[in-house]
C-alpha positions in Angstrom: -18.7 5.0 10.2 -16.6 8.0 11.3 -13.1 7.6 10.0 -10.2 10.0 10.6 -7.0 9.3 7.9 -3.7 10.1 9.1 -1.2 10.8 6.3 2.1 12.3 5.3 1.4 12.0 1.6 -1.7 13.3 0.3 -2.3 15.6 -3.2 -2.3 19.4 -2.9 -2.3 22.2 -5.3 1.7 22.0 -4.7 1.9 18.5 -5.8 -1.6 17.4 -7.2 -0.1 13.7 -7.6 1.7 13.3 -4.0 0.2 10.2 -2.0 -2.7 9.4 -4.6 -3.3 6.2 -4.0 -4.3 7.1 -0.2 -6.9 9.6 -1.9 -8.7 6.9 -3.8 -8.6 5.4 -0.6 -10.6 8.3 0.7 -12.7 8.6 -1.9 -14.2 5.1 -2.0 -14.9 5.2 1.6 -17.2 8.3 1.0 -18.0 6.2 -1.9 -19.7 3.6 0.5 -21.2 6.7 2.6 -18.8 7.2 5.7 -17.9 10.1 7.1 -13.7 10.4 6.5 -11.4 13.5 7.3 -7.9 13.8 6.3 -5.1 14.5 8.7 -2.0 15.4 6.2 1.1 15.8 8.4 3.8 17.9 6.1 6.4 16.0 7.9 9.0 16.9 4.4 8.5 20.4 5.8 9.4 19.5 9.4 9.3 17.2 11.7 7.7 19.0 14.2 4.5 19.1 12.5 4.6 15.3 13.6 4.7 16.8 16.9 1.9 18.9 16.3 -0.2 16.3 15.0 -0.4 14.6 18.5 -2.5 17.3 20.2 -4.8 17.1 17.1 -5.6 14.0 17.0 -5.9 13.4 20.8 -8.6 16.4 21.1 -10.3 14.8 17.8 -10.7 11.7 20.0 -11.4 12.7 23.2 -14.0 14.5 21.7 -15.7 11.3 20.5 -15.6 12.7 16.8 -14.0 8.9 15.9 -15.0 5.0 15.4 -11.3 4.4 13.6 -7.8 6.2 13.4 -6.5 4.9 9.8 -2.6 6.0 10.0 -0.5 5.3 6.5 3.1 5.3 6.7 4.9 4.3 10.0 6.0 7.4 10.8 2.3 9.0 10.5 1.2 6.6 13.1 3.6 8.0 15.7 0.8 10.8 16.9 -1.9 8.4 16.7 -0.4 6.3 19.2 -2.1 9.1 21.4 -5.2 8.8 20.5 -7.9 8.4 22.9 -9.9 5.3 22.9 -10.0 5.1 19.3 -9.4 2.2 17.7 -5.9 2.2 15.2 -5.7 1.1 12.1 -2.0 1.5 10.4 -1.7 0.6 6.8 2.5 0.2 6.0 3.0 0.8 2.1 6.5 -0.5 1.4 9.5 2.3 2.2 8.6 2.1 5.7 9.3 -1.3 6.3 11.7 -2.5 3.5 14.2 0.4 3.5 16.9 1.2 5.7 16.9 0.6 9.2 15.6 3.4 11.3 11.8 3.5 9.5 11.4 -0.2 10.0 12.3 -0.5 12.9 9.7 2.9 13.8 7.1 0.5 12.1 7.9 -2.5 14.2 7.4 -0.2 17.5 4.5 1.3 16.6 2.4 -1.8 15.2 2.9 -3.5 18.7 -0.1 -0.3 19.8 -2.6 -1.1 16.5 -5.8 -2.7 17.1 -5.1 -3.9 13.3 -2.1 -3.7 10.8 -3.0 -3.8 6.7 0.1 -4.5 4.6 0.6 -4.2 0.7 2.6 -7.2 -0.3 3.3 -10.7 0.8 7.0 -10.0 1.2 6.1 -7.2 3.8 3.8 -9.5 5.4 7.0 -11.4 6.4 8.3 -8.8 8.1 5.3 -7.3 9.6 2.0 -10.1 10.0 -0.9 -8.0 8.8 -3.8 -8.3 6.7 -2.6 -7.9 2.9 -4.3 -5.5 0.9 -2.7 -4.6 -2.3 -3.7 -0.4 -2.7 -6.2 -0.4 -5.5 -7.1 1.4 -8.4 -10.0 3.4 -9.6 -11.2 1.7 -13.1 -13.3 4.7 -13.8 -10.4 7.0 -13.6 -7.5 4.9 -15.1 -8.7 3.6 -18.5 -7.4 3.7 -22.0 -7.4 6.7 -24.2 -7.2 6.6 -28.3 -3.3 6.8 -28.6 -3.4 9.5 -31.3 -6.1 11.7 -29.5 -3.7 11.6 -25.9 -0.9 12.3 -28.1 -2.0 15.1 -29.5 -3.5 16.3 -26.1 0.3 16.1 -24.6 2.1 17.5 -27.8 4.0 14.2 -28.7 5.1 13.6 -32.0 2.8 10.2 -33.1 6.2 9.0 -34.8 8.2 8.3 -31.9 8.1 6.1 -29.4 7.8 7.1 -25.3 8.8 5.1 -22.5 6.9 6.3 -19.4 8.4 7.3 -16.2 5.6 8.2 -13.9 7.4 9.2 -10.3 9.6 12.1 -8.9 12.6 11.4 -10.6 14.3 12.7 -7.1 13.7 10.2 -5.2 16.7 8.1 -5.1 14.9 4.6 -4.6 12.8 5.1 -8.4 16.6 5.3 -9.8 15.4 7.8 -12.8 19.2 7.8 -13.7 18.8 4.1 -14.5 15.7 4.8 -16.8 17.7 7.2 -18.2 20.1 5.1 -18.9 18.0 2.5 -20.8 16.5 4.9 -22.8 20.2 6.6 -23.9 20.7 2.6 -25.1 17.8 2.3 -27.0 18.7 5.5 -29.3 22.0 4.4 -29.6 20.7 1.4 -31.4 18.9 3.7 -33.7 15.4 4.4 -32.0 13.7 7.4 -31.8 12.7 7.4 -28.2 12.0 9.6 -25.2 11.8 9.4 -21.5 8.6 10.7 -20.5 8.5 12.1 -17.1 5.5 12.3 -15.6 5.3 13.3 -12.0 3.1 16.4 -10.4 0.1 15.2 -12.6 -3.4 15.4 -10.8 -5.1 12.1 -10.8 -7.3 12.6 -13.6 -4.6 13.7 -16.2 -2.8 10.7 -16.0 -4.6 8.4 -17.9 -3.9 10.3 -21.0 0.3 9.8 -20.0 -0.2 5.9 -20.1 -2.3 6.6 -23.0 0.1 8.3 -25.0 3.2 5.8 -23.9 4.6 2.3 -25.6 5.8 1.3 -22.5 6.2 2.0 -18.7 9.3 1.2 -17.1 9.8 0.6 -13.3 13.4 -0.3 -12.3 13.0 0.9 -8.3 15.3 -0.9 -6.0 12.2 -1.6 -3.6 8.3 -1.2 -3.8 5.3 -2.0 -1.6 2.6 -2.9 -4.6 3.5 -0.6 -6.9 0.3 1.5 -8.4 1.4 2.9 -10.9 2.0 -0.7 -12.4 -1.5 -1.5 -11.8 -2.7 2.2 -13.2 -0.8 1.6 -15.9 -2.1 -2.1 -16.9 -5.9 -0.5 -16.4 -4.7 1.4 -19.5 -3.6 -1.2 -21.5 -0.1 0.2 -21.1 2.3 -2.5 -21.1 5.1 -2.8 -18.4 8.7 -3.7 -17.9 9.6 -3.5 -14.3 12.0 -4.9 -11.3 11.1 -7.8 -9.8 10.0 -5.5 -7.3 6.8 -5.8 -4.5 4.0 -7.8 -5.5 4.9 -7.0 -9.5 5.0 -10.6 -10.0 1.5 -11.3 -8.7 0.5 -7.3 -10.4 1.6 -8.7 -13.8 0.3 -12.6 -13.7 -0.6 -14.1 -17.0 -0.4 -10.8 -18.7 1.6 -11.0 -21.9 3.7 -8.2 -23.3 5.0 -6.9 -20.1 8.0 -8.3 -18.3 9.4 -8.5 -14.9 13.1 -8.9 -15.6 16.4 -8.9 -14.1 17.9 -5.8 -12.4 19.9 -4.3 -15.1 20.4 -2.0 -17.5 20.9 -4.3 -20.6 18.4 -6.8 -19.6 15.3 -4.0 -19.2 16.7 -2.6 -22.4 16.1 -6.0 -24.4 12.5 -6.4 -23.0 11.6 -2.5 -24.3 13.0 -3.7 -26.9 10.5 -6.6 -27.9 7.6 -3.9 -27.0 8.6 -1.4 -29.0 9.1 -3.5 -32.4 6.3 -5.8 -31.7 2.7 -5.6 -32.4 0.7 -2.7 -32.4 -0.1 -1.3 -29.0 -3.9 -1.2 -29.5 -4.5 -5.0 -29.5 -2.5 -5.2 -26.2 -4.5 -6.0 -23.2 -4.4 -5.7 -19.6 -7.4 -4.0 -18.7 -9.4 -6.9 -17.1 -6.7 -8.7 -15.6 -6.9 -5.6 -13.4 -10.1 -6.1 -11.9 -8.9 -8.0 -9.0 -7.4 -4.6 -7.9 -10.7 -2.6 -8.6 -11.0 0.0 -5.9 -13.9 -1.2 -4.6 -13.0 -4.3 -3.3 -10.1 -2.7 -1.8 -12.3 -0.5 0.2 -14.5 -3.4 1.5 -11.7 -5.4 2.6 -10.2 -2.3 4.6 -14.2 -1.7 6.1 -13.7 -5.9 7.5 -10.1 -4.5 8.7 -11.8 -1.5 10.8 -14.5 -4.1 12.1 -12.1 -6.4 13.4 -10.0 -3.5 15.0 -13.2 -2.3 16.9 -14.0 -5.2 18.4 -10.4 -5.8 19.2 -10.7 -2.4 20.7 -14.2 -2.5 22.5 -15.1 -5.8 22.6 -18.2 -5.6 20.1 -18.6 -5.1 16.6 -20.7 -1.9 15.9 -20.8 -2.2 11.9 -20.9 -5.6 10.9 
């Protein structure tokens, strides 16, 4: 299948993490043997090259070069509403349609003109119908790391203890001052703890940060399905988040990680009970993180672009 991927978030030398989960979307197509290319749209730089994007994408496509146009992010799928004859595919990943009101209501508009939508979470699925694929996550990549050996990789002192904070601590909706705030509680009661930021990591680095960790901690006001949680959990890294997205259904019958209220004290006490309970290495989370293995992710989005080309031509070229 020839796929073209239309994306404002996707990782560069500039920001090697930026979008990562759409990558290891990428990836595991070419994985199965399609032919993908990658449309990045720098809309952060300006919104013009949105603009731009439309004359790109309608010559890719009137050349033929295309079976599906796979927009993520609402806004992305603005220029691909100009495609020619090309079936759409637009994946919504949780900012676009749960914050504010402008980008939802540009998500609305522009999933009337998909042959197929793809959603993250249930509780987007209520606001947009769409097939519900949770973004998955690469099992080879994220897996657990001796604690002592990533420690030492990072530089990090094996006697204290590190909360993880894996996203740009500038965007407003992670709420990094709230994580900071947690962690400022936790050494007044005596701990020797650090907030670990970890954000412009490539890919393959990260592993070693949930390695090295005690604890994640996620305390966004609003998420899609979260994959860092997941990423995390692959590690064995145990998680206190938000009741946030699909966290709920992430962290299922896992013990040692919580989904807790939305405050300060109440994260606090569940870091807490991580950080003076049993040792890390016996925790596990690993397999319960199957069910998000990137490659049945992939397949379901390859049943997604079947059903959007014989929406779109009337016959199933692929099946």
């Amino acid at each position: 299948m020839r796929i073209l991927i239309v994306t404002n978030m996707y990782p560069g030398a500039d920001n090697p993490g930026f979008g990562s989960f759409v990558k290891h979307q990428v990836d595991g197509l070419r994985a199965f043997g399609h032919k993908v290319d990658v449309l990045y749209i720098h809309g952060y730089r300006s919104k013009l090259n949105y603009l731009k994007a439309i004359f790109t994408i309608f010559k890719y496509t009137w050349k033929g070069c295309y079976d599906v146009v796979h927009a993520h992010y609402g806004l992305s799928a603005i220029p691909c509403l100009f495609r020619w004859r090309t079936s759409l595919v637009i994946t919504f990943h949780g900012s676009d349609v749960l914050q504010g009101s402008t980008q939802p209501l540009i998500s609305k508009l522009v999933c009337q003109f998909a042959n197929a939508v793809i959603v993250v979470s249930d509780k987007m699925n209520s606001i947009i119908a769409g097939k519900v694929i949770p973004c998955g996550v690469d099992l080879e990549v994220f897996k657990p790391y001796n604690l002592n050996e990533a420690r030492t990789r990072l530089g990090i002192a094996m006697s204290r203890k590190v909360i993880l904070f894996p996203f740009d601590p500038r965007r407003k909706v992670k709420r990094y001052k709230m994580a900071e705030a947690v962690v400022d509680k936790l050494r007044r009661s005596g701990q020797d703890v650090e907030l670990l930021v970890a954000f412009g990591i490539r890919n393959d680095e990260m592993p070693w940060y949930y390695s090295a960790a005690n604890a994640m901690i996620l305390c966004s006001i609003s998420e899609g399905s979260p994959t860092s949680v997941k990423e995390a959990l692959a590690c064995n890294l145990p998680v206190v988040s938000t009741d946030v997205g699909d966290v709920k259904e992430i962290m299922k019958g896992i013990r040692g990680s919580f989904v807790c209220e939305d405050n300060v004290d109440v994260i606090t006490q569940c870091l807490e009970q991580i950080l003076s309970g049993e040792d890390r290495s016996i925790f596990e989370s690993r397999s319960y993180m199957e069910r998000y293995n990137m490659r049945k992710t992939v397949e379901s989005i390859l049943m997604v672009y079947e059903s959007a080309i014989q929406k779109n031509t009337g016959m199933g070229q692929y099946s």
